[in-house]
PDB file of N, CA, C and O in Angstrom:
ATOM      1  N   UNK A   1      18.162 -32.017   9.570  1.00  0.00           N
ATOM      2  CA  UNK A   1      17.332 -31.390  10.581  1.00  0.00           C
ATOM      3  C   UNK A   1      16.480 -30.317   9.909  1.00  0.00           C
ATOM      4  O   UNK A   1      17.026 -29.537   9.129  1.00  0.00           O
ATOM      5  N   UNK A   2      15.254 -30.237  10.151  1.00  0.00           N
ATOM      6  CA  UNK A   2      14.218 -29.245   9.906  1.00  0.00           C
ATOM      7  C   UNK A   2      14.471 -28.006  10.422  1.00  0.00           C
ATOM      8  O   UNK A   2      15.583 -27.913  10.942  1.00  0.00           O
ATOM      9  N   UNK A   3      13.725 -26.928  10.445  1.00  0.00           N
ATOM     10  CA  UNK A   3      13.550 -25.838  10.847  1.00  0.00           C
ATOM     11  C   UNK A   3      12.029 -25.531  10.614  1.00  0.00           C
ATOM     12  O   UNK A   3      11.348 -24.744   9.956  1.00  0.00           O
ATOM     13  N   UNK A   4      11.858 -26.529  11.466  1.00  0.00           N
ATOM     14  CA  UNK A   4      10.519 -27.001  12.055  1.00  0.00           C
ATOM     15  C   UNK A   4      10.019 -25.162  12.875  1.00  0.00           C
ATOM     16  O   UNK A   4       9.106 -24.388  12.591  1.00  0.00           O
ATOM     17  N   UNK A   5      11.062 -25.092  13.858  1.00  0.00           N
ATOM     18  CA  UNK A   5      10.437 -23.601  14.567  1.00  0.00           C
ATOM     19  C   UNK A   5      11.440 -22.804  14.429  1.00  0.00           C
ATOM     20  O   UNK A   5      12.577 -23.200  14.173  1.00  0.00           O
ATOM     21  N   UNK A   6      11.040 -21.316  14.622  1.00  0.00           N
ATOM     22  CA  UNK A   6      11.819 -20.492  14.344  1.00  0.00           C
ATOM     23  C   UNK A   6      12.091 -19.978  15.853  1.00  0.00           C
ATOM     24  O   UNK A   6      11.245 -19.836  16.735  1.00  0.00           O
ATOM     25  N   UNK A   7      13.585 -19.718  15.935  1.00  0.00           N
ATOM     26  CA  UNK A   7      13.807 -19.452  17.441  1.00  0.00           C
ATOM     27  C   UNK A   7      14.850 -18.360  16.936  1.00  0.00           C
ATOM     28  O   UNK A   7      15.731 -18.601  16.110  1.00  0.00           O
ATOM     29  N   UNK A   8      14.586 -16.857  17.674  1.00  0.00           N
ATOM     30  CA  UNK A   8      15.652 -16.153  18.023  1.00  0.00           C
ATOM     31  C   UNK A   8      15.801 -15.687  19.095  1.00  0.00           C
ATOM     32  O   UNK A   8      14.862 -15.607  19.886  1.00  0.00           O
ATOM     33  N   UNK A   9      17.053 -15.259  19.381  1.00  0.00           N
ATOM     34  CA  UNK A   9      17.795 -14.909  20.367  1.00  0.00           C
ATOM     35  C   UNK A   9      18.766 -15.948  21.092  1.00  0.00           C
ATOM     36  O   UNK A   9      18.758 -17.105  20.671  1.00  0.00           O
ATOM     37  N   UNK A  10      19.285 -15.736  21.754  1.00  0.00           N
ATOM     38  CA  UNK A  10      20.166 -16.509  22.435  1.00  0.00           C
ATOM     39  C   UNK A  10      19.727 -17.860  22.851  1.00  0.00           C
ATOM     40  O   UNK A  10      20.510 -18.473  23.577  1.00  0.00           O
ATOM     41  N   UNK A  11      18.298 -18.597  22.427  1.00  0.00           N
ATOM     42  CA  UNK A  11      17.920 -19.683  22.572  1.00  0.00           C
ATOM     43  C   UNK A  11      18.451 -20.457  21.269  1.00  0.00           C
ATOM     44  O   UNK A  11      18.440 -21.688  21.257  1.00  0.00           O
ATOM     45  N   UNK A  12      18.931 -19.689  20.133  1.00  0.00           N
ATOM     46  CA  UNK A  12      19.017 -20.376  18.909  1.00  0.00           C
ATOM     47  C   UNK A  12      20.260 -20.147  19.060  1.00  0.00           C
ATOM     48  O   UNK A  12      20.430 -21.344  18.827  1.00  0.00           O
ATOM     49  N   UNK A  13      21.246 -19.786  19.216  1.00  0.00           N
ATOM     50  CA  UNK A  13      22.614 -19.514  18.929  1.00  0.00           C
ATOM     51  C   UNK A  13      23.407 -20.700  19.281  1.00  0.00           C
ATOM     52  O   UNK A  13      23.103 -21.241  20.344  1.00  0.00           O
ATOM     53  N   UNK A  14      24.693 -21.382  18.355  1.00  0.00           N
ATOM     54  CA  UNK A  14      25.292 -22.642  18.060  1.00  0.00           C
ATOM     55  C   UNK A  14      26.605 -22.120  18.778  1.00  0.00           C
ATOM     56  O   UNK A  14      26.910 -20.974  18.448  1.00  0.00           O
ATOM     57  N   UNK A  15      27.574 -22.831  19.841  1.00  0.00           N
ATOM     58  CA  UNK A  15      28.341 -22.877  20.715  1.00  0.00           C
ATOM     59  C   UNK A  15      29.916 -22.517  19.603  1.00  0.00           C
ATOM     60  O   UNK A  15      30.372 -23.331  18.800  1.00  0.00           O
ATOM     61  N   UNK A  16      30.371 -21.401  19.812  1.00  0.00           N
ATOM     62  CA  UNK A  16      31.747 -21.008  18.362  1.00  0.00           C
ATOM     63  C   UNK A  16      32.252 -22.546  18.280  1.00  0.00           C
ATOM     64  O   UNK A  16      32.442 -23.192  19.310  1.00  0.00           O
ATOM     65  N   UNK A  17      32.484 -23.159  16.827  1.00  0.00           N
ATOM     66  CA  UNK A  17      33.419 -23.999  16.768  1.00  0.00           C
ATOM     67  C   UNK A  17      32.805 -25.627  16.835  1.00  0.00           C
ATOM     68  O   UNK A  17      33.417 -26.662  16.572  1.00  0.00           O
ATOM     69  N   UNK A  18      31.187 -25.438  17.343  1.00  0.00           N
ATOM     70  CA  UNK A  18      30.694 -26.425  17.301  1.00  0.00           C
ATOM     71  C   UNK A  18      30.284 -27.012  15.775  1.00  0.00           C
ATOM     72  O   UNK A  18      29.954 -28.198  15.756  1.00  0.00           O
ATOM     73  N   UNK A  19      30.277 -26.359  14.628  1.00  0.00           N
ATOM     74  CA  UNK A  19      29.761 -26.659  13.520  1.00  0.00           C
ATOM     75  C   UNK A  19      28.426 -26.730  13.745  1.00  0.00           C
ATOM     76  O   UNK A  19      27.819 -27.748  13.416  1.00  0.00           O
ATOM     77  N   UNK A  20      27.687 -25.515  14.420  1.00  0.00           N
ATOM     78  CA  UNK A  20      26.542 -25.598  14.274  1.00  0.00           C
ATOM     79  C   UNK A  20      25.458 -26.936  14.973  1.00  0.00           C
ATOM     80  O   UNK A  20      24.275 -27.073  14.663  1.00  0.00           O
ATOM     81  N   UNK A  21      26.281 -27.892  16.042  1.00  0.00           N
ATOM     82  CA  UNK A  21      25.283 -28.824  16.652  1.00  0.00           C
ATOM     83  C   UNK A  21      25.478 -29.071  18.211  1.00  0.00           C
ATOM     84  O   UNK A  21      25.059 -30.046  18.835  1.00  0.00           O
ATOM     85  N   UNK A  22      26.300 -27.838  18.790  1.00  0.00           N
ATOM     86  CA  UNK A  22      26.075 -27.917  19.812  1.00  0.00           C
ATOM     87  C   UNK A  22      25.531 -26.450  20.402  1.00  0.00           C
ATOM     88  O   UNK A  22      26.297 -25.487  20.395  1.00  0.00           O
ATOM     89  N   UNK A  23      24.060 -26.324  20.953  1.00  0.00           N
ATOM     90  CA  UNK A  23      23.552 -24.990  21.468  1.00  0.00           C
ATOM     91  C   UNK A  23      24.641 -24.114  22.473  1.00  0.00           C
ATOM     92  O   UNK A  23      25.231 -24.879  23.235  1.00  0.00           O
ATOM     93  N   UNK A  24      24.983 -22.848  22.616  1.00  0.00           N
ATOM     94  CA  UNK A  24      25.441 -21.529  23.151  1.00  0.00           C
ATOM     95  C   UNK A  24      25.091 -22.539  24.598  1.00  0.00           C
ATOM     96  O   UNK A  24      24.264 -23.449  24.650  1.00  0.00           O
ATOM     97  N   UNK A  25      25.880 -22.117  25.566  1.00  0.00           N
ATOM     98  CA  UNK A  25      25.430 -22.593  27.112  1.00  0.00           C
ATOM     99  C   UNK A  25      26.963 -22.251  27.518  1.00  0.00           C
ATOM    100  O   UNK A  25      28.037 -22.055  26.951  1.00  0.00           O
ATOM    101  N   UNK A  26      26.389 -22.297  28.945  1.00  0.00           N
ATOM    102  CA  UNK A  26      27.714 -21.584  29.793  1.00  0.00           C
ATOM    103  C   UNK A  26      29.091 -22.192  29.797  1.00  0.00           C
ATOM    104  O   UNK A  26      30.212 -21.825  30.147  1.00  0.00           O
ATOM    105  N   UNK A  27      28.606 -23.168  29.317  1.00  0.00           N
ATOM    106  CA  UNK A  27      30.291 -23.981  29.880  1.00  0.00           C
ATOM    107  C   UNK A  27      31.130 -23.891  28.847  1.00  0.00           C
ATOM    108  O   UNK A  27      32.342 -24.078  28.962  1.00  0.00           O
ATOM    109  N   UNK A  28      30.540 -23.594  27.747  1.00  0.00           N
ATOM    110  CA  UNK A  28      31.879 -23.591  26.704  1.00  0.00           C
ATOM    111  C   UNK A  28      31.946 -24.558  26.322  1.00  0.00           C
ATOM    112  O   UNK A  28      33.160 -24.615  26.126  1.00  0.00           O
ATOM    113  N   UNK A  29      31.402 -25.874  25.892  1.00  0.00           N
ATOM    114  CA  UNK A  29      31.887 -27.222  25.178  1.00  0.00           C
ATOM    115  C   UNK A  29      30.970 -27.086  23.864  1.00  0.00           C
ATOM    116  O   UNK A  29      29.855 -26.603  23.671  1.00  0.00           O
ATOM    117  N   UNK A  30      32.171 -27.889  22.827  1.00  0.00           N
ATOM    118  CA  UNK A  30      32.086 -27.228  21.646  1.00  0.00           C
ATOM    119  C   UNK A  30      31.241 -28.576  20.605  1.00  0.00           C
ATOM    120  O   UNK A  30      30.313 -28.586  19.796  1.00  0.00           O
ATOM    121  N   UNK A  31      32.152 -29.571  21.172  1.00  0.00           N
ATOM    122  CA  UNK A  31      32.407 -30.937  20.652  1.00  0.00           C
ATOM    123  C   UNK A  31      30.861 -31.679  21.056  1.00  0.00           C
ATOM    124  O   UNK A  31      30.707 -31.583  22.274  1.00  0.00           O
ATOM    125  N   UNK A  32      29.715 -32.365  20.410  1.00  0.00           N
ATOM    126  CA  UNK A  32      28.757 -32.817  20.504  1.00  0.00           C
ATOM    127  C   UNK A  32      29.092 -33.963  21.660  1.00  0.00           C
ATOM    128  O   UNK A  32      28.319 -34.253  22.573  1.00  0.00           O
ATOM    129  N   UNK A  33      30.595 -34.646  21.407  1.00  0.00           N
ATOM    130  CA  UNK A  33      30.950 -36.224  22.193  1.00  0.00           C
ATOM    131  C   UNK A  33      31.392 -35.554  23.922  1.00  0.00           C
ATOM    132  O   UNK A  33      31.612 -36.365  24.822  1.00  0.00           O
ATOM    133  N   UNK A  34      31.462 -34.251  24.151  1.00  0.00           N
ATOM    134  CA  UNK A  34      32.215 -33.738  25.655  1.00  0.00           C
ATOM    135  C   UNK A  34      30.628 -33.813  26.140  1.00  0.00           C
ATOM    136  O   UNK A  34      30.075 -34.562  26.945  1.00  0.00           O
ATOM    137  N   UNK A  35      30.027 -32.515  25.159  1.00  0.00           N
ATOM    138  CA  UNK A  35      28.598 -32.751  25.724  1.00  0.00           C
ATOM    139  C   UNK A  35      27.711 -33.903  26.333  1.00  0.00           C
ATOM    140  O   UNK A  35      27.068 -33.909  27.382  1.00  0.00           O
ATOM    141  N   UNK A  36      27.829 -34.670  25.574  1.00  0.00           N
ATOM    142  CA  UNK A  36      26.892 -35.993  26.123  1.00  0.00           C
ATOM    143  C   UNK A  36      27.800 -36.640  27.123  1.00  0.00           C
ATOM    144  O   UNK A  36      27.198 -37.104  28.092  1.00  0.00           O
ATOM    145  N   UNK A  37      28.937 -36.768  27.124  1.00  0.00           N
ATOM    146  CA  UNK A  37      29.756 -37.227  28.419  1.00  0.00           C
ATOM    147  C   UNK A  37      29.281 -36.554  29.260  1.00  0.00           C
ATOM    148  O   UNK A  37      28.541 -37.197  30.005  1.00  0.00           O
ATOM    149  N   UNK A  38      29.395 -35.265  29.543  1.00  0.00           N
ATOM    150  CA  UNK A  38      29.087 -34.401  30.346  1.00  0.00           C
ATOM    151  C   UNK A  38      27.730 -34.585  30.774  1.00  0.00           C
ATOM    152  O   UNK A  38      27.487 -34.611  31.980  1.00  0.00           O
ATOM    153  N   UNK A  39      26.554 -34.753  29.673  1.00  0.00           N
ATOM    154  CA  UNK A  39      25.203 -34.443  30.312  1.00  0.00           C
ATOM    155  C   UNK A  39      25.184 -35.794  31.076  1.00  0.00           C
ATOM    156  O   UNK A  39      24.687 -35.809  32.202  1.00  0.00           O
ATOM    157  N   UNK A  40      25.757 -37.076  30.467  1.00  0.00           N
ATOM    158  CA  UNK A  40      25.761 -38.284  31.170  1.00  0.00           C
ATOM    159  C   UNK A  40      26.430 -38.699  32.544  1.00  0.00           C
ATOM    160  O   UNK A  40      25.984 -39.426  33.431  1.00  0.00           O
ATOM    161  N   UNK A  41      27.257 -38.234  32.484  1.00  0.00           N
ATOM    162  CA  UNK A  41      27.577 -37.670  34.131  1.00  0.00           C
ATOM    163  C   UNK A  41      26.791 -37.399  34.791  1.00  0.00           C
ATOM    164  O   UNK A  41      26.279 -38.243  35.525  1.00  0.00           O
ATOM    165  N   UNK A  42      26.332 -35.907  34.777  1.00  0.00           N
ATOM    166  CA  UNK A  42      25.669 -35.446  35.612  1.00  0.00           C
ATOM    167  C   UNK A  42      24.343 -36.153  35.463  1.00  0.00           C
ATOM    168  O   UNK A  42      23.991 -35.986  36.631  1.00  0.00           O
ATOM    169  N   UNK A  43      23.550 -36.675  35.035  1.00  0.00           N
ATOM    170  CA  UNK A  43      22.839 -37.639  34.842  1.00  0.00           C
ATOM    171  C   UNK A  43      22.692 -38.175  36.052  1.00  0.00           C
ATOM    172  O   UNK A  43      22.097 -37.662  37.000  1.00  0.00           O
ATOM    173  N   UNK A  44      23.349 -39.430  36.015  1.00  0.00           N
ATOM    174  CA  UNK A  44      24.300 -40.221  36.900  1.00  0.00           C
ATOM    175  C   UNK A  44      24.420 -40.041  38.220  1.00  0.00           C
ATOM    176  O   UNK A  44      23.918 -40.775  39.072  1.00  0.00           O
ATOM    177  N   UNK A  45      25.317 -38.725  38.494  1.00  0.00           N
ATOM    178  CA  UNK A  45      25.410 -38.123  39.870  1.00  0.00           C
ATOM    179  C   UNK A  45      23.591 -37.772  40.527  1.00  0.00           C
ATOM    180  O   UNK A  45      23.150 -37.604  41.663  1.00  0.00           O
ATOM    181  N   UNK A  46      23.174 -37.780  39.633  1.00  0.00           N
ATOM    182  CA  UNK A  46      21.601 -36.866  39.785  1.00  0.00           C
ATOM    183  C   UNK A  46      21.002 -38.303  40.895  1.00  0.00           C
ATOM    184  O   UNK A  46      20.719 -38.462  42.083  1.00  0.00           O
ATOM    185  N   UNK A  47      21.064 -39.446  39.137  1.00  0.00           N
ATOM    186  CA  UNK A  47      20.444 -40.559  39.610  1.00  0.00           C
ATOM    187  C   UNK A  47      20.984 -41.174  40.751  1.00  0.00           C
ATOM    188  O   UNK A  47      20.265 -41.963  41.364  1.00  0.00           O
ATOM    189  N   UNK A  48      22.619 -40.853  41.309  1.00  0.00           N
ATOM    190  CA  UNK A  48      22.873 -41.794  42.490  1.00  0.00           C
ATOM    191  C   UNK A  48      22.541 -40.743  43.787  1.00  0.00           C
ATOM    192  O   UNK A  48      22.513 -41.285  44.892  1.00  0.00           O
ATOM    193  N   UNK A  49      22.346 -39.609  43.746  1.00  0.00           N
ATOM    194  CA  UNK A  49      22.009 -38.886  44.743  1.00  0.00           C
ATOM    195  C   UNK A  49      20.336 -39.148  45.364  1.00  0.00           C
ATOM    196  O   UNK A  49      20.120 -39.178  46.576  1.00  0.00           O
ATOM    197  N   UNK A  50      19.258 -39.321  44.350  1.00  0.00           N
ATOM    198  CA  UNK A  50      17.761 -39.938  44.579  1.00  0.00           C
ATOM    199  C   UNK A  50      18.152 -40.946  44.885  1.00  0.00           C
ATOM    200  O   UNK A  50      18.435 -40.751  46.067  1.00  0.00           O
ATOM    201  N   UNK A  51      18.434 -42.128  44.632  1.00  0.00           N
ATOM    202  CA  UNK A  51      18.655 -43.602  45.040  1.00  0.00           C
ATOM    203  C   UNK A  51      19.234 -43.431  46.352  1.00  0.00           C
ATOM    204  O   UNK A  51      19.303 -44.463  47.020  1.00  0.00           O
ATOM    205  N   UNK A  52      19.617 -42.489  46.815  1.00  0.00           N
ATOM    206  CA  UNK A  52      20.495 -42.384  48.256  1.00  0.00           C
ATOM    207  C   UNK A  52      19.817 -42.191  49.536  1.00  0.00           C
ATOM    208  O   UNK A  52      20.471 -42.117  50.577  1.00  0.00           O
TER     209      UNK A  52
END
C-alpha cells in the first residue's frame, strides 16, 4: 500500500491489535475477516430493508 495521501488525526489511526489494516472506529473490531462480516451484514440488512 502507498501513502498516496497524508492523513492526520483520528482519520488515520489503525484499530490496537489490528496490525495496522483495520481503521480506529467505534466498535472495536480488530481482525480485517469480523470487519467485512460485519460490513456485509449490515450491507444486507440495508439492501433487504429498500427491497421492502
Amino acid at each position: 500500500m502507498t501513502d498516496r495521501y497524508q492523513v492526520t488525526g483520528p482519520e488515520g489511526e489503525f484499530e490496537p491489535g489490528s496490525g495496522d489494516q483495520v481503521l480506529r472506529h467505534l466498535v472495536g473490531i480488530a481482525s480485517p475477516d469480523d470487519m467485512g462480516n460485519l460490513e456485509q451484514g449490515l450491507l444486507a440488512q440495508r439492501a433487504s430493508l429498500m427491497c421492502a
